[in-house]
N, C-alpha and C positions, 0 to 999 in steps of 0.2 A: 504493500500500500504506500503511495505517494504522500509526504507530509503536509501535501494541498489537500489531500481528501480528506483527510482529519478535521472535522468541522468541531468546534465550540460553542456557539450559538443555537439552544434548543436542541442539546444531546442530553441525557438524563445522565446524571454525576456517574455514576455506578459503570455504563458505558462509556462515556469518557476516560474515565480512571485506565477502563484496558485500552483503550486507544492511545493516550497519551504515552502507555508504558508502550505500548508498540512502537512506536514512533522514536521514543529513545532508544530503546534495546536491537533494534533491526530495518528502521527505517531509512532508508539513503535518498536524500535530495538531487542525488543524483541519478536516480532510477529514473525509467521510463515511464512520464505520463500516464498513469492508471487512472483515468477520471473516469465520467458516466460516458457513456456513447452521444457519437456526434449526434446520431437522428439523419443527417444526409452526408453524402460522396462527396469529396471536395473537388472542383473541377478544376484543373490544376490552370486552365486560362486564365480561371478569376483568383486563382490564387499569385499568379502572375502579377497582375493589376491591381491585387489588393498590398503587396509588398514594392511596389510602385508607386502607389502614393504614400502607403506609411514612409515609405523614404526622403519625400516631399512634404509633406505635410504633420503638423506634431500631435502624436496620439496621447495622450494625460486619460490614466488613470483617475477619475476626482474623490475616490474614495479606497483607500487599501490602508493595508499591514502588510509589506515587501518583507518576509524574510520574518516578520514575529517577533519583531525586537524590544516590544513591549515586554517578553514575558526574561529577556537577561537579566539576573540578580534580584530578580522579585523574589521576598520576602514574607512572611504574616499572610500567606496563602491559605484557601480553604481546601481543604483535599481535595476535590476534585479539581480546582487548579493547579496546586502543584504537580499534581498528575498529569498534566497537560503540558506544566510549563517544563517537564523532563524531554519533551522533545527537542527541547533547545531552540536555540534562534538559528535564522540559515541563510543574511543579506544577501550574501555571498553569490547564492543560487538564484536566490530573485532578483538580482540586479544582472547577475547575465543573464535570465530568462528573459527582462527586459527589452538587454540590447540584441539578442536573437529574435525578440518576436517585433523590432522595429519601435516599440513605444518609449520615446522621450521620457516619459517623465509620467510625475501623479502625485499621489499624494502618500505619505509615508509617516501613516497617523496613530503619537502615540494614546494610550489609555487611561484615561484621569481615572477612573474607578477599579483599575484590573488587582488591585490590593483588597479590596472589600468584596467581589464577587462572587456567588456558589450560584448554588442549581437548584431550582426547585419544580419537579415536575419536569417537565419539557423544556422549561426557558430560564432564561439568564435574571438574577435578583440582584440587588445587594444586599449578603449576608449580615453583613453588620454595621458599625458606624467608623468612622474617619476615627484614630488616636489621633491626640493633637500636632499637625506639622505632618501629620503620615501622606496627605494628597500632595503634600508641596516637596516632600521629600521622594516620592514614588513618582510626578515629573520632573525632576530632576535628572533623578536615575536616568531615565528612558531618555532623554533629550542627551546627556552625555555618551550614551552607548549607542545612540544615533547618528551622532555627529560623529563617534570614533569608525562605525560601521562603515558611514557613505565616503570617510577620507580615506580609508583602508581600500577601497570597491573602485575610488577614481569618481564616485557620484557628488554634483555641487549642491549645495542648498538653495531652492529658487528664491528668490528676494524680490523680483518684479516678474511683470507678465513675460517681459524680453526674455527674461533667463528658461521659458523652453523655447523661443524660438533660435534661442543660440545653442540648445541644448541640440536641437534638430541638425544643424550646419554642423557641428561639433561632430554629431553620431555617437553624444553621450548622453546619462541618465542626471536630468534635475527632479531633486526631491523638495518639492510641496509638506512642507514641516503642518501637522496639523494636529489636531488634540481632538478625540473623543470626549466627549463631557468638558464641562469648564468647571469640576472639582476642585482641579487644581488652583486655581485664583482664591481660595480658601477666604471668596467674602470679600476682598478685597481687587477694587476697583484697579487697584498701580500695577497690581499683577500683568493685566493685560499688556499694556505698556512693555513690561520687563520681556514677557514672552514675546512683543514682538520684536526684541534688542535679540532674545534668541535665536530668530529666524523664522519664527509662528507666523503663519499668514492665512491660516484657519483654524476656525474652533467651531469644531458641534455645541452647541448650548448644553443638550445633555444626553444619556446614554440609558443604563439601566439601572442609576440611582436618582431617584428625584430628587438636586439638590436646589444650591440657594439662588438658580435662575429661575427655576420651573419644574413644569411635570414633564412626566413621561408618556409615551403611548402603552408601555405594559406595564404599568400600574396604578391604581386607585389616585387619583386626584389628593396632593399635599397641600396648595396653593391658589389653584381655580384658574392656571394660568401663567401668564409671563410675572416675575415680582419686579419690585422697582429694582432690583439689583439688578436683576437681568436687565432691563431695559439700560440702566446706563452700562453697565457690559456693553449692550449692540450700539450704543451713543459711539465710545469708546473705539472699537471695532471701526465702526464707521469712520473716525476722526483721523484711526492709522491706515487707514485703505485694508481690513483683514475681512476676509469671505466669512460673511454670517454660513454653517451648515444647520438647516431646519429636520434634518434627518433624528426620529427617533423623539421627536416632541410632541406632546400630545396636541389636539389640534388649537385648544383654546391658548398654548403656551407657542406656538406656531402662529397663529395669529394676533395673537400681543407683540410678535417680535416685527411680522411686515407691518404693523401701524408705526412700530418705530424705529424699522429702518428705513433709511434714503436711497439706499443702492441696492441690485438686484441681488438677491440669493439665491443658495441651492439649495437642493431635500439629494442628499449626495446620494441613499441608494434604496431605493423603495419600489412600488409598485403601487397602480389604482385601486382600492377595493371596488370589489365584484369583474373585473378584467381575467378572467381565467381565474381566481384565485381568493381569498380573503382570509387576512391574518392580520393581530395586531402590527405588524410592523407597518402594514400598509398605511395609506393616505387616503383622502375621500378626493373625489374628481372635483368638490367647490374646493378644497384648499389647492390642489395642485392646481388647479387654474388659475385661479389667484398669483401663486406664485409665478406664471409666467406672464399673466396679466402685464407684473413691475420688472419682465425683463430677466428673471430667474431661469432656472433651468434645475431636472428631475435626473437623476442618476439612474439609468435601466440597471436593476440589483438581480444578478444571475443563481441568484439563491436557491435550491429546488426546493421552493415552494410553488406547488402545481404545477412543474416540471420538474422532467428526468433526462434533455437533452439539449445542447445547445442549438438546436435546431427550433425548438419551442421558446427560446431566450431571442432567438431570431423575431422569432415571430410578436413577442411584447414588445420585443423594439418596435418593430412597424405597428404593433396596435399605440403605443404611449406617443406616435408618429404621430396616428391616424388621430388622437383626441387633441393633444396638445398642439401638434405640430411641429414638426423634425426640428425646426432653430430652436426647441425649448427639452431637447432630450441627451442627454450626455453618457460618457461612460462611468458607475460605480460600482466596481467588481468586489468590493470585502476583501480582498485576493489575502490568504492565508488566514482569515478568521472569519469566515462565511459558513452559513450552514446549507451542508451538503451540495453545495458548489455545481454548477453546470457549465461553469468556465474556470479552469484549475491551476493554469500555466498562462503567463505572457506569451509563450511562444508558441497560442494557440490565436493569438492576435490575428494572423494575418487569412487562418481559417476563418474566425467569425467574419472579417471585413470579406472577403473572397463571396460568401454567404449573402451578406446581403446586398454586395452587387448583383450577383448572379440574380438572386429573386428579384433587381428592378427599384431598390431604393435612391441608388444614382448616386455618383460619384461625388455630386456637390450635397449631398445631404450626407453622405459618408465622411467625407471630414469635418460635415458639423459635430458630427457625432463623436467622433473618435477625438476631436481638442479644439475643434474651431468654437461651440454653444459656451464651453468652459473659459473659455480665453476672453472671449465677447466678456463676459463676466466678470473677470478679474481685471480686463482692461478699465471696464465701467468702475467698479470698485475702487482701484488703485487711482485712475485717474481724478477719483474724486475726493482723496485724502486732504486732508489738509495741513498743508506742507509749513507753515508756521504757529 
């Protein structure tokens, strides 16, 4: 079994635990792609033309885990984490999986909550509460073993929108520093600031701990919404040019956030409810409209949830196409901490793009997709910081 097929997200601890230990004891990242089946033949013309423009054009990732680097030197784990985090990290492989499968760059996003996390049932909780300094101290970590990762690998830290498109000329990998959950700001507003002296240039609000921004989409209502903390968080954000992520917040806590921000956002990796599929992680077809409404953009999340092939991940592309509209649909693959994955490797990249030329979504909406909807975004973003 490939260390991509290892999902954490909505695995019951218990299996987890033998997965995790499998992964240590025998699993090699360098084995051969074992993921779910494609679903269709790749034809090797369109796979021609699909590593033809990724060579041209810059493909971003807008939501991942390259390599699992969240889980180096984590500490105060719940068993079924630590059991997990014995497969070790693996940059190494997912940054040349990267540059094999053509994609520039993305996001390389650590985990404000992965200290506090257990399993309950099918899905991911937070098991307990924050010891004091523990969230500020656990991004920390992750930010230092990230930054040692991407200089050891040859990968830059992206700092403006320019740095993939020189990542592209270059034929190297720019990493998109971003944070799951805003934990880590531990309440305090200067934080955000600090993390962007880091290299942060996105933050999800929040994850699977409802903290002191807002709630969650999987669980019970803490707050009724966005708090005023959150809201000057997104002031904040906004003022340094940083990509609000709406992924993973419930909708009323989603929707306090576009009242207060100025520049467009993302929902980095999700799906429409009732579109083939309904889960809490999803979104409702009024909120994601909305968010492109203001110029935002939706991350097609390759999750198998109501699929089992990349062929059917094909196909939400062009349904999330067909509602929103291709300039408002991007790529958010979870890549290394996804549940049960239907796209497992980068360097399955130039298959899915092969794919949906072939079916007819056309070349100019194929680089929207793959980094042009994401870029538009961050140019909008960045362009509208304010610079004194």
């Amino acid at each position: 079994m490939d260390r991509r097929s290892i999902t954490w997200a909505g695995v019951g601890g218990a299996a987890l635990a033998a997965l995790g230990c499998a992964a240590g004891a025998g699993a090699s990242p360098d084995a051969k792609i074992d993921g779910p089946p494609l679903g269709f033949e790749p034809d090797q013309r369109f796979v021609r033309r699909a590593r033809a423009l990724l060579r041209t054009h810059p493909a971003i990732d807008v939501h991942a885990h390259p390599g699992r680097t969240f889980v180096r030197d984590a500490v105060g784990l719940s068993a079924a984490l630590t059991a997990f985090s014995a497969g070790g990290a693996f940059e190494d492989r997912a940054i040349a999986d990267m540059r094999e499968g053509l994609v520039c760059g993305g996001s390389f996003s650590l985990v404000a909550d992965f200290q506090v996390l257990d399993f309950a049932g099918a899905g991911l909780v937070a098991g307990r509460e924050f010891r004091p300094g523990e969230a500020r101290e656990s991004y920390q970590r992750q930010m230092s073993a990230l930054k040692r990762a991407l200089g050891e690998q040859g990968a830059a830290i992206v700092l403006t929108p320019d740095d993939f498109r020189r990542a592209l000329v270059a034929h190297s990998v720019g990493a998109l520093v971003s944070v799951e959950g805003a934990d880590f700001l531990d309440g305090d507003v200067g934080n955000v600031e600090r993390a962007f002296s880091d290299g942060v240039r996105s933050i999800t609000l929040v994850h699977y701990r409802p903290n002191e921004l807002g709630d969650i989409q999987t669980a019970a209502a803490v707050h009724d919404g966005l708090t005023s903390f959150g809201a000057d968080v997104i002031r904040e954000m906004d003022r340094l040019g940083m990509v609000v992520d709406l992924a993973h917040a419930s909708e009323a806590t989603a929707s306090g956030a576009l009242q207060t921000c100025t520049r467009p956002v993302v929902c980095s990796h999700t799906h429409i409810q009732g579109r083939g599929a309904e889960n809490p992680r999803f979104i409702s077809a009024g909120l994601a409209g909305e968010i492109c409404r203001r110029g935002g953009v939706i991350g097609a999340w390759p999750a198998g949830i109501g699929m089992t092939t990349m062929n059917e991940f094909v196909d939400r592309i062009f349904d999330l196409a067909d509602v929103l509209g291709p300039e408002h649909v991007c790529l958010g693959t979870d890549i290394d901490a996804n549940f049960r994955p239907v796209f497992t490797s980068y360097r399955q990249t130039p298959l899915l793009v092969s794919e949906l030329l072939r079916r007819g979504y056309g070349e100019e909406n194929v680089v929207a997709f793959v980094g042009g909807n994401f870029l538009r975004v961050f140019d909008t973003v960045w362009n509208g910081r304010q610079t004194s």
